[in-house]
C-alpha positions in Angstrom: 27.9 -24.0 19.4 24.6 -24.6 17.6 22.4 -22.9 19.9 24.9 -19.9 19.2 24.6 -20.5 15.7 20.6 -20.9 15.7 20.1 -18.2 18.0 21.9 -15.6 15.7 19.9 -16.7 13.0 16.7 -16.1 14.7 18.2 -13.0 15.5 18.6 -12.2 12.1 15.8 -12.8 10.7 13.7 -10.8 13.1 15.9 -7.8 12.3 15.3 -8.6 8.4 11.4 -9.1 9.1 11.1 -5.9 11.8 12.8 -3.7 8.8 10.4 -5.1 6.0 7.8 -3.8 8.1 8.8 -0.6 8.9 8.5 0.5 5.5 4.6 -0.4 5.7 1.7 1.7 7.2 -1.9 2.2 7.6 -4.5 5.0 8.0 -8.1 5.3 9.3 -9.9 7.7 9.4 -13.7 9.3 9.7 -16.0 12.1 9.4 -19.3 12.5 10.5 -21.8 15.4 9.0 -25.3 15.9 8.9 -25.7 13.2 5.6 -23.8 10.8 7.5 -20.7 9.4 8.3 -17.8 8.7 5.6 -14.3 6.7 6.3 -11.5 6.0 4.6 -8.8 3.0 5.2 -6.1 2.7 3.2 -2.7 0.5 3.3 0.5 0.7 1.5 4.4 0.0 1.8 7.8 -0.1 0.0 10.3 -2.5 -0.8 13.0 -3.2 -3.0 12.6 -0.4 -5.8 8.6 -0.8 -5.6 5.8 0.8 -3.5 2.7 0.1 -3.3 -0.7 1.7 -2.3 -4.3 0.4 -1.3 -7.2 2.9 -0.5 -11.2 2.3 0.2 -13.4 5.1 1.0 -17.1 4.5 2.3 -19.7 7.8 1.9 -22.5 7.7 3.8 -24.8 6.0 1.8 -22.5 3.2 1.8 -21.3 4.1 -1.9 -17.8 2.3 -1.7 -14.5 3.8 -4.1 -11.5 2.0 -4.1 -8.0 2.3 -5.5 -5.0 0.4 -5.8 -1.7 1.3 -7.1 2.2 0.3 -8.1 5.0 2.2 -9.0 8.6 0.7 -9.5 11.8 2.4 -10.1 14.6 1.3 -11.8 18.4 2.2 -11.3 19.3 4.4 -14.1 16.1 7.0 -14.2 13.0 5.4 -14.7 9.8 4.3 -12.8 6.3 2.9 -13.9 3.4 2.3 -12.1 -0.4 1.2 -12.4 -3.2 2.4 -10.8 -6.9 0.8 -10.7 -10.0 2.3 -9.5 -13.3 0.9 -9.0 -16.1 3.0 -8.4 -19.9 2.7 -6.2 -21.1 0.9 -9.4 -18.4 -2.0 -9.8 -17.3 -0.7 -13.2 -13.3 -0.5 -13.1 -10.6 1.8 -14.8 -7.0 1.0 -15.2 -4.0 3.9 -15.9 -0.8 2.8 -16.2 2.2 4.9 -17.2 6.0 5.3 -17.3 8.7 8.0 -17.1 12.2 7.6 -17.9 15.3 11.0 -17.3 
């Protein structure tokens, strides 16, 4: 009975982790030109009202962007997120905003 028990647990919570997943991706990709090569990698995912967003793009000087972002919606009409962007340089900038219907 408790290898019944434990089993469909396990079960369980492989279904719960395999659907957590699903809702996350990821994207490479490349170009190459006559200045160089650029690429872009970015990650991102959903769960439970909130979604979330990473990017990095390399030029082909090595110049490095990168941008990360939440938004999170609530029942009832509104969502709010945050986005933050830091450029070849280091220096940093930070949006955030709201919207409610």
């Amino acid at each position: 009975m408790m290898k019944t028990i434990t089993a469909a647990v396990l079960a369980g919570t492989f279904t719960l982790a395999a659907a957590a997943e699903a809702n996350a991706w990821s994207r490479d990709r490349s170009v190459s030109g006559v200045n160089g090569t650029a690429s872009m990698h970015s990650t991102g995912g959903c769960s439970g009202g909130s979604c979330s967003r990473n990017v990095t793009r390399t030029g082909p000087k090595s110049n490095t962007y990168s941008r990360s972002g939440t938004l999170t919606c609530q029942e009832g009409g509104s969502c709010s997120g945050s986005a933050t962007t830091t450029g070849p340089n280091g220096n940093t900038v930070t949006r955030q905003g709201s919207v409610s219907w």
